[in-house]
C-alpha positions in Angstrom: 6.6 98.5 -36.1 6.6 95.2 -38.0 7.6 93.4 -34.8 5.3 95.1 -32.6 2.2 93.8 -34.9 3.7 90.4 -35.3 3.6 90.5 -31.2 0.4 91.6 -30.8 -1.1 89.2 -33.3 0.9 86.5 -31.7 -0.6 87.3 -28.2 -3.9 87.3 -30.0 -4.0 84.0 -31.6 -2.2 82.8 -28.7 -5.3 84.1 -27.0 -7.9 82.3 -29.3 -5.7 79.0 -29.1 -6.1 79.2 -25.3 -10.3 79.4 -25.8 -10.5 76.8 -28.1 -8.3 74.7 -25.9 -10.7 75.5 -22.8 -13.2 75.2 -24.4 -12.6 71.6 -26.0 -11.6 70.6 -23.1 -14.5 71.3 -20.6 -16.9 69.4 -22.8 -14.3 66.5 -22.6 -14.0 66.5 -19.1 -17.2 67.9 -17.8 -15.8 70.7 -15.9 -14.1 74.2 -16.3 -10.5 73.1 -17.7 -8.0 76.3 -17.7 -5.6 74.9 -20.1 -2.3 76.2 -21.2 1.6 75.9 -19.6 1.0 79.9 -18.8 -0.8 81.4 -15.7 -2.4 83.8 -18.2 -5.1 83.3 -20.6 -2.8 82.1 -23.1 -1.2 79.0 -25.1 2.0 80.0 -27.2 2.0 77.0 -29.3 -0.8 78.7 -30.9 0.0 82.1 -31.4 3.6 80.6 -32.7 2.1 79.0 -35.3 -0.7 81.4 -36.9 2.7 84.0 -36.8 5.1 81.8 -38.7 2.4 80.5 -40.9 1.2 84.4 -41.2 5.3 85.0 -42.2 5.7 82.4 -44.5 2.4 83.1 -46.6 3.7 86.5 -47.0 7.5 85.9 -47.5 6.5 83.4 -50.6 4.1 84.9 -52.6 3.3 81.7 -54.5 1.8 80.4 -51.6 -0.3 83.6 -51.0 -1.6 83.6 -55.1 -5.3 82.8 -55.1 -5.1 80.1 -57.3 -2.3 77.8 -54.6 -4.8 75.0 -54.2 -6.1 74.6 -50.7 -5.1 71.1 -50.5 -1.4 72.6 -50.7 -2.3 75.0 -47.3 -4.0 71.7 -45.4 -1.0 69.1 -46.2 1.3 72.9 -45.4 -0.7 72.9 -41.9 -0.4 69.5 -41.2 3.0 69.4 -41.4 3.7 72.5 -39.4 1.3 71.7 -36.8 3.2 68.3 -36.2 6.4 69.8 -36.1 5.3 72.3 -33.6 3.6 70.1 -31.4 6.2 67.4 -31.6 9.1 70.1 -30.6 7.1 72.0 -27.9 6.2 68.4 -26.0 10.0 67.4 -26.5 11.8 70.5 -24.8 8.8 70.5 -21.9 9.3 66.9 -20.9 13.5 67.4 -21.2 13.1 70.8 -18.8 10.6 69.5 -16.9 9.9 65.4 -17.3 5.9 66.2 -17.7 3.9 66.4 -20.2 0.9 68.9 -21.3 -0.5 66.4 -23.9 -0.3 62.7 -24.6 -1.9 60.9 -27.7 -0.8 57.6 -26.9 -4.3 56.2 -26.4 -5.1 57.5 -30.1 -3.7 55.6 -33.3 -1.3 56.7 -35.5 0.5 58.8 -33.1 4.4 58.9 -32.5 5.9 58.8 -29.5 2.2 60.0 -27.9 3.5 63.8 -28.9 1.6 64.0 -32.0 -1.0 61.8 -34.0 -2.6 62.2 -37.7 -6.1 62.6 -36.4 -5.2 65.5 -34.4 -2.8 66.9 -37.0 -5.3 66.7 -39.7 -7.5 68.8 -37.6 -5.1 71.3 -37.0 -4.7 71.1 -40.7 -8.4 71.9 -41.4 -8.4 74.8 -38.8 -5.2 76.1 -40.8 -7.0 76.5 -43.7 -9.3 78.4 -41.9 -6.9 80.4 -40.6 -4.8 81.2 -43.7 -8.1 81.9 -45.7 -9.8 83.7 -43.7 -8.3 85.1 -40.4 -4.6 86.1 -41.8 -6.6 88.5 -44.2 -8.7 90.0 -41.8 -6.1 90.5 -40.0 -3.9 91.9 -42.2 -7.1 94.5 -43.2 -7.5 95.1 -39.8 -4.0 96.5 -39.7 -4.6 99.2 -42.2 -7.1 101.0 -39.8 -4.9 100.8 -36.4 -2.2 103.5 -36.3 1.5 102.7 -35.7 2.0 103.4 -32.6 -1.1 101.4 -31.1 1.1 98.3 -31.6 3.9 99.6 -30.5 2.7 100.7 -27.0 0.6 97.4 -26.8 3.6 95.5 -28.0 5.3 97.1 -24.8 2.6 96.6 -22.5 1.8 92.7 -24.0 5.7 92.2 -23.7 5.9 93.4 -19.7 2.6 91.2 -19.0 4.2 88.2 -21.2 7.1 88.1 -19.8 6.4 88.2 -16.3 4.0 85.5 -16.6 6.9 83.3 -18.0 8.9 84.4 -15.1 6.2 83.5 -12.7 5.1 80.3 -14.3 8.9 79.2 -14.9 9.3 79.7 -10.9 6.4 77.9 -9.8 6.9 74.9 -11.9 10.7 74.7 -10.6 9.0 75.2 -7.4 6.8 72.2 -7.8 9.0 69.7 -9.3 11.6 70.7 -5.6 8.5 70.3 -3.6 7.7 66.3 -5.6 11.6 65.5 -5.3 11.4 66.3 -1.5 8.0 64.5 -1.3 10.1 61.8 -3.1 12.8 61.9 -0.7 10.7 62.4 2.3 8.8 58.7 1.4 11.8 56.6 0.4 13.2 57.9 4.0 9.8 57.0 5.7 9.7 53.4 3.6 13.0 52.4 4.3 12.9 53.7 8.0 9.5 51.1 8.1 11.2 48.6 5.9 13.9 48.4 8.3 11.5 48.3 11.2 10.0 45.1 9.9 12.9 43.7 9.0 14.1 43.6 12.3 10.9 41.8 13.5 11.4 39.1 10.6 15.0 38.5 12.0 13.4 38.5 15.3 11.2 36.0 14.4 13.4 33.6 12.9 15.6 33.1 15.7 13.0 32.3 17.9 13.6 28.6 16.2 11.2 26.8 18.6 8.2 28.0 16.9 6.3 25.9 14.2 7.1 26.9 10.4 3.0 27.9 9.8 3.1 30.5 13.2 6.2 32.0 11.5 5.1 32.2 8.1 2.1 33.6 9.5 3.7 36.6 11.7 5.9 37.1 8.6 3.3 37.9 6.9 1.3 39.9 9.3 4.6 42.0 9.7 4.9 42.6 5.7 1.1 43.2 6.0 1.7 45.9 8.6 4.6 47.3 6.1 2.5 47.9 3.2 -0.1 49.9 5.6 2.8 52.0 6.4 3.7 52.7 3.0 0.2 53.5 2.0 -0.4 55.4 4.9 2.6 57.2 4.5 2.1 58.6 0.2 -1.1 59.4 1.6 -0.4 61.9 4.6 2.7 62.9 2.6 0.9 63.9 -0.3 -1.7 65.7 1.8 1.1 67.4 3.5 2.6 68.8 0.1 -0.8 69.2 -1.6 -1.7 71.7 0.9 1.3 73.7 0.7 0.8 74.1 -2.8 0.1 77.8 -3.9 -2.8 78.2 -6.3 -0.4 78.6 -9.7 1.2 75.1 -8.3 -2.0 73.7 -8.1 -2.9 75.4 -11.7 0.0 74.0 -12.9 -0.1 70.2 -12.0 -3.8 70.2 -13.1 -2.6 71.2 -16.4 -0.2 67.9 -16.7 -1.5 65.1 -18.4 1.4 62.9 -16.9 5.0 63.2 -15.4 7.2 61.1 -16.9 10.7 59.2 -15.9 13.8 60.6 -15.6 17.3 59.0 -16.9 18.9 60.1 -13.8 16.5 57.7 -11.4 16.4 54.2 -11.7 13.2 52.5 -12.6 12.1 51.5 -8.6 12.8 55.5 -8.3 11.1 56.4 -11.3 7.6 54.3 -10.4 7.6 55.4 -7.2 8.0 59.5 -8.5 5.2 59.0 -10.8 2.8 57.3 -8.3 3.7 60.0 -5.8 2.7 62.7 -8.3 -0.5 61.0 -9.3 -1.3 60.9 -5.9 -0.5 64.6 -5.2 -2.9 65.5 -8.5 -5.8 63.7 -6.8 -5.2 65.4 -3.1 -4.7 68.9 -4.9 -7.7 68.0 -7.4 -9.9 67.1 -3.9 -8.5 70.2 -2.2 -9.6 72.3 -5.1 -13.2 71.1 -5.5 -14.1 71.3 -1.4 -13.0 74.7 -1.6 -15.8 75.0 -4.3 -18.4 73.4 -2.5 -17.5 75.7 0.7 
């Protein structure tokens, strides 16, 4: 029974986290943002915390007494909050080298996973939370019977689990589809590279021309290789962008950023991320003239 309620509240509050977080983030950006690393209406993060705080409050009764000051709860909040954030952003960027959130253009922050603005907000809202919402929650659990939360544990568990399942498959599906976009440009680069190269050796053994004429095709052949390069993230990442299936395209909207990986080099690494931010923008473009159709 007891883990049944804990499940359901955790949904719940997961539930809220995932409003506030749309919410807050529409009026940033001026547009709908459906934010959360689920399909579903739902951000974890959230409902993890407001359940272990909700634990812990009741585990140590000190910290439940009314007269536990309420500074103790905010610096309490702040600390969890921090911890949670910092952990969640460190095992998403090691499983999937992106990341959901980045603070580094706030101050104070570490590592861009947390900061102390946005922790001492979290801190305030925990207050909230353990002073309020915990107990009318916990009232609210005297008037549902047992076995409510057990069969909408069940039925939250099913629907949980298989939007994990779905949302773990598209995002390995995406990150296959950037490494063969990857692979697809270094092939097309070097295949141009080599292409040019060839005229450049061309040209220099041709040793009857003046220096300036072959400085000047030299160039006009490197100009003509940076076209190709261009040309080639663009049509590529129009190509993938459109294969994309709609939770793909949910899903790399919701990244702030991919970041490198220690098994590329750096030259691999740039060229990944500038390939992704490309394939954001085609898949963002994609996504609003479907709206305007």
């Amino acid at each position: 029974m007891i883990v049944a309620q804990y499940f359901v509240e955790f949904i719940f509050y997961s539930f809220l986290g995932w409003v506030w977080e749309s919410i807050y983030c529409t009026v940033q950006e001026k547009k709908w943002a459906d934010r959360g690393f689920l399909f579903g209406p739902v951000c974890p993060i959230y409902g993890s915390c407001v359940v272990g705080a909700s634990m812990l409050f009741s585990l140590i009764p000190a910290l439940s007494d009314p007269s536990f000051p309420v500074w103790g709860i905010f610096i309490l909040c702040v600390i969890g909050s921090a911890v949670a954030e910092f952990g969640t952003s460190w095992v998403l960027e090691k499983r999937f080298n992106a990341r959901w959130w980045d603070y580094s253009h706030l101050p104070l922050n570490i590592q861009g996973r947390i900061c102390l603005p946005v922790s001492l907000c979290f801190g305030l809202a925990g207050v909230a939370v353990v002073k309020w919402l915990i107990p009318f929650m916990s009232g609210l659990h005297q008037t549902i019977p047992e076995i409510i939360y057990v069969i909408l544990g069940l039925v939250l568990a099913a629907i949980f689990g298989a939007d994990f399942a779905l949302t773990e498959a598209s995002l390995s599906s995406l990150l296959k589809d950037v490494e063969r976009m990857h692979t697809e440009f270094c092939e097309k680069s070097q295949a141009g590279y080599e292409k040019v190269h060839e005229e450049v050796v061309s040209l220099e053994t041709k040793v009857n021309e003046s220096k300036q004429a072959m400085e000047t095709k030299v160039n006009e052949s490197k100009q003509v290789m940076a076209e190709r390069v261009s040309e080639a993230k663009e049509n590529l990442s129009k190509l993938h962008a459109s294969r994309l299936s709609f939770n793909e395209r949910r899903i790399l909207g919701s990244i702030d950023r991919f970041t490198p990986s220690k098994k590329k080099t750096e030259d691999q690494n740039n060229i990944r991320m500038m390939l992704t931010k490309e394939l954001k923008n085609v898949a963002r473009e994609f996504k609003e003239k479907r709206k305007d159709a």
